[in-house]
N, C-alpha and C positions, 0 to 999 in steps of 0.2 A: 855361553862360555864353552860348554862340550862340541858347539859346532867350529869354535873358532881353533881348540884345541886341536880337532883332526884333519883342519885344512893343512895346519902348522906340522903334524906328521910325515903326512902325505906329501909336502916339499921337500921337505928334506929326506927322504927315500926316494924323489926323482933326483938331487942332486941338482946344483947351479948349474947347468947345461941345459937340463929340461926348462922349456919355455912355457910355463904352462901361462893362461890364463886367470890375473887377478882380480878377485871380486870383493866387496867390501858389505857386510853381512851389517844391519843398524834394527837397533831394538828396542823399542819404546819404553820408558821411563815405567810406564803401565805393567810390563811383565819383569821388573827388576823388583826384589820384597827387599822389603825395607826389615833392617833388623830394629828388633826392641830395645828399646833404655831400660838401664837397670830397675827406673821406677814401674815402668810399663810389667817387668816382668815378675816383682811383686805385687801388682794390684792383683784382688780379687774379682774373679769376674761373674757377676749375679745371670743367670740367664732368666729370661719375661716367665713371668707365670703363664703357661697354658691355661685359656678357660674354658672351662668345659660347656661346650655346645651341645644344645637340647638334642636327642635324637626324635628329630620326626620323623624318621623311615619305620611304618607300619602303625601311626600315631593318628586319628582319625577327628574331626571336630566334631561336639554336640553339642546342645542346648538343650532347654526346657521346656519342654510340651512341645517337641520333633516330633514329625507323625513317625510311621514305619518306613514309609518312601520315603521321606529325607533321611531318616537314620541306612536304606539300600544305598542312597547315595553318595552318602559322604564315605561308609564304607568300602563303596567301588564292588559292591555284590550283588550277585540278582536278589530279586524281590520273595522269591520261593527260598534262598535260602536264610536269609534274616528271620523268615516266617515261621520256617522249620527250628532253628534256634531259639526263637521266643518260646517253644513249644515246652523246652527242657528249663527256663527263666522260670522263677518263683516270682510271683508278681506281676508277668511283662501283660496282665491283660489281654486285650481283643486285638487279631493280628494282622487285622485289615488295615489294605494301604493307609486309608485315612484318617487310622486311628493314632489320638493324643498319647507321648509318653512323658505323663507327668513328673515320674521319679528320675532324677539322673542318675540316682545308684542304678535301677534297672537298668539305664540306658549303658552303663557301664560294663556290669555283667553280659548284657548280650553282645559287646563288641569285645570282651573277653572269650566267651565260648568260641566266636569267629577267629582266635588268636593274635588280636589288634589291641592297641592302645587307644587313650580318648586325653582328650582337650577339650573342656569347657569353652566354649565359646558363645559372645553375642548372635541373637539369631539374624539370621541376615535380612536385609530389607529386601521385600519384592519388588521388582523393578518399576510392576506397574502400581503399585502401590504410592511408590515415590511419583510417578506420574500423577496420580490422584492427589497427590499430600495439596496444592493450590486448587479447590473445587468450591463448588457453587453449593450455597444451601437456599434450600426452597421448603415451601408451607410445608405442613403436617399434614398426614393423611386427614380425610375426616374421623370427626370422630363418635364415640362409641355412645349410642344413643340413652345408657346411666348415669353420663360422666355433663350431658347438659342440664343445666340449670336456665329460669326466664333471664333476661336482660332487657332495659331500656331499649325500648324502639331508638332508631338516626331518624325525625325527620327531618329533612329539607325545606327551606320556603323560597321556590321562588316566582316568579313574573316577569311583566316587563318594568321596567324602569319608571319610578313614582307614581308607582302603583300602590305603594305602603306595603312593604314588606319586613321594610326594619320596624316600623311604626306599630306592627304586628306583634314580632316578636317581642317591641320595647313595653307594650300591655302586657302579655303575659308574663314576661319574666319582673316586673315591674321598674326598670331599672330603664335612664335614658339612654338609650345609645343611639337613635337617630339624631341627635342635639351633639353626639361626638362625630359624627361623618360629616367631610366635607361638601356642604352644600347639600345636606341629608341625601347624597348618595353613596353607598358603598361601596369601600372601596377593594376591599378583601372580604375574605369569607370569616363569617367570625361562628366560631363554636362553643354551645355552651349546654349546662343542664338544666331544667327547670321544671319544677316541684310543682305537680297537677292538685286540685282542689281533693280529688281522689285518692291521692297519696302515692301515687303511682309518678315517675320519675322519667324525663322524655328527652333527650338531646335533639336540638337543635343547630343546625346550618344553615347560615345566613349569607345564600349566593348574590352576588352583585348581577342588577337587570341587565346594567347596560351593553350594548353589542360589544365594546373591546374584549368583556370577562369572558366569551363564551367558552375559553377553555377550559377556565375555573368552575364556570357552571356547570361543565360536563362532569370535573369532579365531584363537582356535590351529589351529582345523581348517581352516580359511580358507587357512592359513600351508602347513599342513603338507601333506608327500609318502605318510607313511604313519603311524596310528595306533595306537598300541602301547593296548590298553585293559586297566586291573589291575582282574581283579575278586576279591574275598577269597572263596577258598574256603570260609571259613565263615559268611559273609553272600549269596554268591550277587549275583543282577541287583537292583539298586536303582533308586529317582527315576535319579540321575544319571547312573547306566550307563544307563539307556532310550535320555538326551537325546542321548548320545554317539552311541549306534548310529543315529538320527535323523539326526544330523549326518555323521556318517560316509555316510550313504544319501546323501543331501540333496549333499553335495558328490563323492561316488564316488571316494571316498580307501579306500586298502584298510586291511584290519585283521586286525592280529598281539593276539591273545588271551595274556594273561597273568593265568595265574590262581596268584595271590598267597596266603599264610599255607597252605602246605601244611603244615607241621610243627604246626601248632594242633592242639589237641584239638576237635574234632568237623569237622576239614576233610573235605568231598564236594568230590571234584575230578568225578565222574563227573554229582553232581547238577547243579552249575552246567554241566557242558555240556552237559547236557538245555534246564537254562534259559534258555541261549545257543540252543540249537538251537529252541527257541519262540518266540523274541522273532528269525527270520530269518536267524540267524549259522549256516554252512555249514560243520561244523568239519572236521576229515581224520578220518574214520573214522564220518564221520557223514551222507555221502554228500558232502560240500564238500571247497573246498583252503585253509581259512582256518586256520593254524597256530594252535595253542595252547599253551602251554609252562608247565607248574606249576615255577613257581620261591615262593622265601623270601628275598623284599628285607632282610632283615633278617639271615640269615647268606650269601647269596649263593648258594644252590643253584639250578643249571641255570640260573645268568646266562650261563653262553659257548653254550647253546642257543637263549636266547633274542638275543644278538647277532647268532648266526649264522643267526639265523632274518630279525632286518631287514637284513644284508646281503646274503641271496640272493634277499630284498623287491626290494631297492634295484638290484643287479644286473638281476633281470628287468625290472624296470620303464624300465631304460636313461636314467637321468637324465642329462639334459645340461644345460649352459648356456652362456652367450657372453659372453666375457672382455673384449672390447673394447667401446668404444661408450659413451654418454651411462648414467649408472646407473640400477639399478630398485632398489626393495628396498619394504619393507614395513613400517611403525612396530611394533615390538609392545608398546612401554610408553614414558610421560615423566614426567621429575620434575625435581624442580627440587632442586639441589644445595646448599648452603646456602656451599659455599667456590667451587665450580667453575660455578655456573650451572645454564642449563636442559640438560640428558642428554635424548637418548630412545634407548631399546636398536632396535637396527632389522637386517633379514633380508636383505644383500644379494639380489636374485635373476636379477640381468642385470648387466653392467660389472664394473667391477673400481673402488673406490672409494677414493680416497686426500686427505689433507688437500688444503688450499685450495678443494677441489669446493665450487660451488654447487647449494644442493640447496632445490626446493622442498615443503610437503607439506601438503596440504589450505589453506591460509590462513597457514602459516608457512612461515618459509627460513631458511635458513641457508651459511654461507660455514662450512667445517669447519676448525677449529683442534684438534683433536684426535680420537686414533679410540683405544678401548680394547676387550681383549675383556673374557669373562665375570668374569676375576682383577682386571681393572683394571691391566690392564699396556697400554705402549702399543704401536700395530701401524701399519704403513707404507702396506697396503695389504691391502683388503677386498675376497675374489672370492665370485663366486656360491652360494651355499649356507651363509654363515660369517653366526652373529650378530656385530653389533658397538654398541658405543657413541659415539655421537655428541657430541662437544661444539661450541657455535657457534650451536646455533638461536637467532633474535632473538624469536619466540614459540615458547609451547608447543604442539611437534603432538598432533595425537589420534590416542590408539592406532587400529588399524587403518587411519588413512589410509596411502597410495601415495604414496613418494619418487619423485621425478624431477629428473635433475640439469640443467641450464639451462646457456646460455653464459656468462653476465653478471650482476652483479646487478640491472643495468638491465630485463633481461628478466625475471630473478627480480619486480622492482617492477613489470613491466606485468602478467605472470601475478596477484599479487595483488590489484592492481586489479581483473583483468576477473573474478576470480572471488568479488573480495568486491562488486562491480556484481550479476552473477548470484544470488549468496545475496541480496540486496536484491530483487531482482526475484520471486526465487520464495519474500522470504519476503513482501512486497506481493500476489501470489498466493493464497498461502493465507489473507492474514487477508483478503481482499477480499471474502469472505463475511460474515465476521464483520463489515468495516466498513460494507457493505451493511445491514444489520438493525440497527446503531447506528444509522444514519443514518434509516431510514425511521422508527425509532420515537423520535426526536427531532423529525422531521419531524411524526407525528402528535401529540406534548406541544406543540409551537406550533401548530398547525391549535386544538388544543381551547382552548389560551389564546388566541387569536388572537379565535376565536369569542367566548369566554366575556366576553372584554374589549368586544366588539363589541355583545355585547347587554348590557351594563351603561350603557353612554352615556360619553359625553365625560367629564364631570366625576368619574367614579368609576373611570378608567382607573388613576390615581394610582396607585403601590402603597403599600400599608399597613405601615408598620414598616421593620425594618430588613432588608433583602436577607439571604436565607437562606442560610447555607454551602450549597457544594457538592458537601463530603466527604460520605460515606456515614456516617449515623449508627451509631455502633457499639451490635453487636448485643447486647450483653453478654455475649458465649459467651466460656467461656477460650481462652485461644489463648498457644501454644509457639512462639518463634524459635529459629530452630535456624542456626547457621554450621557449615559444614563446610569441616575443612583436612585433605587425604590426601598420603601420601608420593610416589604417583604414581597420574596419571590413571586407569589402571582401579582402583584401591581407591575412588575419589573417586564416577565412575561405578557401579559397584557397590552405593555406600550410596546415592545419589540413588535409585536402581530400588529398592532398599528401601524406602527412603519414600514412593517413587512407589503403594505398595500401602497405605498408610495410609486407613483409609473409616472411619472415624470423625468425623468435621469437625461433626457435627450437635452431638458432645457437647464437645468442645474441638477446636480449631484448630492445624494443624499446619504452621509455615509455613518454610520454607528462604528465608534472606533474602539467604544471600553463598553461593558454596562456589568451592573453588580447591585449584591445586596449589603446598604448598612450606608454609615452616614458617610459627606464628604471628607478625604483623607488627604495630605500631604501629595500621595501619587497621582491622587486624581487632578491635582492643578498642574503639576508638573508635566504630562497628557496632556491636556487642555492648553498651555503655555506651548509645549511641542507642536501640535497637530491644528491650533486656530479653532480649539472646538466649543461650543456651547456645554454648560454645564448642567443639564434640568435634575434640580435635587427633589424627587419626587416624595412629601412626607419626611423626607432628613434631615436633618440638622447640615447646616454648615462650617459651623465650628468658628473659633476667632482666629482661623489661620490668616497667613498673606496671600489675599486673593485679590495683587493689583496684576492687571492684563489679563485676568481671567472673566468670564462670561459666564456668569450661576445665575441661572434663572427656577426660585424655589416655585414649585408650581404644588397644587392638592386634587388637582380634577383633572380629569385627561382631557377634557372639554379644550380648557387655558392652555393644554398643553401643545397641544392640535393648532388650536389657532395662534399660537406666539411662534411655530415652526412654520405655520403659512407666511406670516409677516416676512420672519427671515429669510422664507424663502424669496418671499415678492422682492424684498431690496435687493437680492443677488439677482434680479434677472433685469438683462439689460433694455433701455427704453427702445420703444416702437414706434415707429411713424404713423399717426392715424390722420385719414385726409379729414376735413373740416372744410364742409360744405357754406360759403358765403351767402351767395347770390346769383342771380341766375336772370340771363338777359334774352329776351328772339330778337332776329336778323331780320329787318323790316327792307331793309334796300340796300346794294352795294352802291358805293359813289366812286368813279376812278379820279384821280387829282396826281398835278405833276408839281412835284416837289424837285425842283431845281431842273434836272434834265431824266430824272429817275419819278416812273409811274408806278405810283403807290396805288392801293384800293384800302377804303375806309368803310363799317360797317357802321349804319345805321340801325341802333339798337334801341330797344325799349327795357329798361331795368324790373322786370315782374317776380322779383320774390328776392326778401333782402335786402341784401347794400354792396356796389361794384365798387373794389376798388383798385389802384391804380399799380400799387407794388404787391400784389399779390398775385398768384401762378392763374393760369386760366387754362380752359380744356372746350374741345366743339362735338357738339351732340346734333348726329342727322337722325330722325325716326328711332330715338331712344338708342342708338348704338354710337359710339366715339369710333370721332378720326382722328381726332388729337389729343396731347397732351403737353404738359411743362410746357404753355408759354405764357410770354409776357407780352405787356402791353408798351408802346412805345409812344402812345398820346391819347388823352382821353380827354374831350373837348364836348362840353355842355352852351351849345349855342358855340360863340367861336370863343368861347374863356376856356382855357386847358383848367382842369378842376384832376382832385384829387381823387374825389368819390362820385357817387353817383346813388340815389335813393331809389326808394322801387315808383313806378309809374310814371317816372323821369324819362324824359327820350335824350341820348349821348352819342356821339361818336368813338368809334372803337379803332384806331389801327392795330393789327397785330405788329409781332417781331419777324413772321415767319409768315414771308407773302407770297411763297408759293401752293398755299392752302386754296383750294378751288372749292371758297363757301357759297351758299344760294340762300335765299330770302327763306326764311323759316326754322333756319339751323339755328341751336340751342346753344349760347357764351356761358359757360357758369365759371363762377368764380370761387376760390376754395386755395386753402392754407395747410401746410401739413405741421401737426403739433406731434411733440415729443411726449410719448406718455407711458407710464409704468405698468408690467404685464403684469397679470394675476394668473398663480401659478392652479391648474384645473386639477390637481390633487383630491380627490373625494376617498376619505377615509371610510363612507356609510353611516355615519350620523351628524 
């Protein structure tokens, strides 16, 4: 408005003559104010409440139990002058860096004398602390030589296979359990306690002979304090007694000799402990102190010698253990129960173990809701040396892993954590090789297409057709799915190492697609219905599901189980041609004869082993080596009658089909058929 007023001046002081230049001045709506309405200029107008803002300028943070140096630091002072400060504090204690200040009134006062303010605060996490928060817990130191107490000896019993070692156990503890294994072999390890005539209290492990267990064997020695080894006086040192005395070396566990089936007819007790004394073993009377003891598992002769033979083992050896404390113990089997869940039998060998414990082991845990022994009866509390059974686990442990009990389940879940982090780590590790070599030889199929495309030109970059799969074209070999379902983990384990020895794959394919612990389940048919695979329910139930177009084969012996994968194997491999030797003719004289205007030559032969006949292939032998093969005969005439056959000692006429053959008098006609016949696949598992 004031601008437009003084352009309006300034015209009319130059007068209608003066030409000035007109401009036209415009102004946004934005700088024009708007006048108020009456109401507007009555309203009250409230203005916001200011809120008062903390002053932290010179406001310092602390906490409880700050040493000296975090209290220099959060103040932003050197370390000599807090110290000097403390000096004049009632209260402030010892002024050394790394000394606790317990009181926050002190801590207060001395960031007052420094003319600062304080703020309580959380203490702050260390960084590396927070690194640590996901760690590993491991055994207890040893411990303090007041705090052991005795404990039941672990022994182990084992041999080779039907040797009687359950049959052993099944006297002592008086209870049958070879009459509960299948085909009285065993098939897992079984653990238990049993009450000596002495009073004195012994666990017992009962490792399987046979060669597939030898991993579980190796646990049992693992386990155990002393080894009881049955070897049958009338079989002597086998495979499996070798691997024992191996293992027994290997871990420096001693060894009580039982040598078993003395009342048998053709028993040498004298010979096996020559064979023992070959194979290392130091017997008493053989220059060594290694007890031997011929007893009969089977009526019980010279069991209270041989008792009292691992008691005064176990005596000298001065076993102790420590009753209090966080638990230890050792898995030796798991299964999955089909009423009560996942079990694993486990060896106490440190604490004393009782329900509610949290317990970790390998990648599982468990919070315990129940403890049972060998009977399945329940128990309060598990001390040092006693099998017992576990219920609670939330997975399934692996035999031979190491229990350890935990505070929390909270820590139970960081242990798992940091140690399924680790297995990632070191299984990234091991393939890192393997991913290296994928990589560079990926790298070179593009360098070659890369090129190959590059010398072709622009226009013939294109690709031609349809984008090729990139599944592996199948080779056409046969190939076997196999699922595996076992009662518990080492039966399960055990059969895998079995088929781990499979080398056969050239002529059919052998492949494990599932395996697990616990009975068969819905998923496992739907797998099997997927993949064409065999079911072997090893020891499981199969349940009354729908198992039409599935293939469940329940097996109890790894024997069956072995030989019903051979069969399957044999149908899947295709038939072979095997020649099939007739009969067999010499060349006594050539005859030439002219048939029509064409000269034939006709052998005169004598039929010497066998029967010639007339549609089957024939081949010609000069001095034991062949000059021919695949031919036929195109007349065969016995006197001048064309006959079909011909018997041995018979003289015949032989024409061939193939008469450029230059045979001589003494060459060898055999006669022979090729039959189609079914291969057997040379799979040897080792027993």
């Amino acid at each position: 408005i004031i601008g437009n007023e003084l352009l309006q001046s300034r015209l009319r002081a130059a007068g209608p003559a003066t030409n000035l230049p007109q401009r036209q001045l415009q102004f946004s709506a934005f700088l024009s104010k708007r006048r108020k309405t009456a109401e507007e200029k009555h309203a009250v107008e409230f203005a916001p409440k200011k809120k008062n803002k903390p002053q932290t300028s010179g406001v310092v943070d602390i906490w409880r139990n700050m040493t000296v140096a975090d209290l220099a630091r959060s103040c932003q002072l050197e370390l000599e002058h807090i110290q000097e400060v403390m000096l004049y504090v009632k209260g402030a204690g010892s002024i050394d860096a790394t000394a606790r200040l317990e009181d926050p009134k002190v801590i207060k006062d001395i960031a007052a004398k420094c003319g600062l303010k304080t703020k309580i605060v959380a203490a702050p996490v260390d960084e590396s602390e927070e690194v640590l928060k996901d760690r590993d817990v491991v055994p207890r130191p040893p411990p303090a030589p007041e705090n052991l107490k005795e404990r039941p000896p672990v022994v182990t019993v084992m041999g080779h296979v039907d040797h009687g070692k359950t049959t052993l156990l099944d006297s002592l503890r008086g209870a049958s359990v070879a009459a509960g294994e299948a085909g009285g072999i065993t098939q897992h390890i079984g653990a238990f306690t049993v009450q000596l005539d002495n009073g004195e209290r012994v666990t017992f492990l009962d490792t399987p002979g046979h060669a597939a267990f030898s991993a579980m064997r190796a646990r049992g020695a693992n386990l155990t304090d002393i080894i009881v080894l049955v070897v049958a006086a009338e079989d002597g040192v086998m495979e499996q007694t070798k691997e024992v005395l191996r293992l027994a070396k290997e871990q420096s566990v001693p060894i009580i000799v039982a040598i078993n089936k003395i009342d048998k007819p053709g028993a040498d007790v004298e010979r096996v402990k020559k064979e023992l004394s070959q194979h290392g073993i130091a017997l008493e009377g053989y220059g060594g102190d290694t007890i031997a003891v011929g007893i009969s598992a089977l009526h019980g002769t010279n069991l209270d010698e041989l008792t009292e033979a691992v008691s005064t083992q176990a005596t000298l050896m001065g076993l102790k253990g420590e009753y209090v404390g966080p638990v230890e113990g050792v898995v030796v089997e798991s299964k999955i129960d089909s009423h009560r869940g996942k079990l694993s039998t486990a060896i106490v060998s440190r604490g004393t173990l009782r329900k509610g414990a949290i317990l970790v082991s390998g990648q599982a845990w468990a919070k315990v809701r129940g403890l049972f022994d060998h009977a399945g009866q329940p128990i309060s509390a598990v001390t040092p040396g006693m099998p017992v059974e576990i219920l609670g686990w939330r997975e399934l442990p692996l035999a031979g892993d190491m229990i350890l009990e935990v505070e929390s389940e909270r820590v139970a879940s960081s242990v798992l954590r940091w140690r399924a982090n680790q297995a990632m780590k070191e299984k990234a590790l091991s393939d890192a090789e393997a991913i290296s070599l994928k990589r560079k030889e990926h790298e070179e199929q593009y360098r070659e297409e890369r090129d190959k495309s590059r010398r072709s030109g622009f226009y013939r970059r294109k690709q031609q057709g349809p984008r090729q799969k990139e599944a592996a074209p199948d080779d056409g070999k046969p190939r076997i799915n196999v699922i595996v379902k076992g009662d518990v983990h080492g039966s399960v384990e055990a059969i895998l190492d079995v088929l781990e020895t499979y080398d056969d794959n050239e002529r059919c394919r052998l492949d494990v697609i599932h395996y697990a612990v616990g009975d068969v389940n819905e998923s496992d048919l739907e797998l099997a219905r997927l993949f064409d695979a065999i079911i072997y329910a090893f020891s499981v139930n199969v349940g009354s599901k729908a198992t039409k177009g599935v293939t469940i084969r329940p097996v109890d012996i790894i024997y069956r189980l072995v030989d019903d994968l051979k069969k399957e194997i044999n149908t899947k491999l295709p038939l072979v041609d095997v020649e099939e030797e007739i009969g067999e003719a010499n060349v006594l004289q050539l005859f030439d004869i002219n048939e029509g205007r064409r000269k034939v030559t006709v052998l005169g032969c004598r039929c010497t082993k066998g029967l010639l006949k007339k549609a089957h292939k024939y081949k010609v032998k000069r001095n034991g080596e062949l000059l021919a093969a695949e031919l036929s005969l195109e007349s065969m005439r016995h006197l001048k009658n064309e006959v079909d056959s011909v018997k041995k000692d018979v003289e015949c006429g032989l024409r061939l089909n193939d008469q450029t053959l230059e045979l001589k008098a003494g060459d060898t006609i055999v006669c022979y058929q090729i039959n189609r016949e079914p291969q057997q696949t040379e799979w040897d598992p080792g027993f």
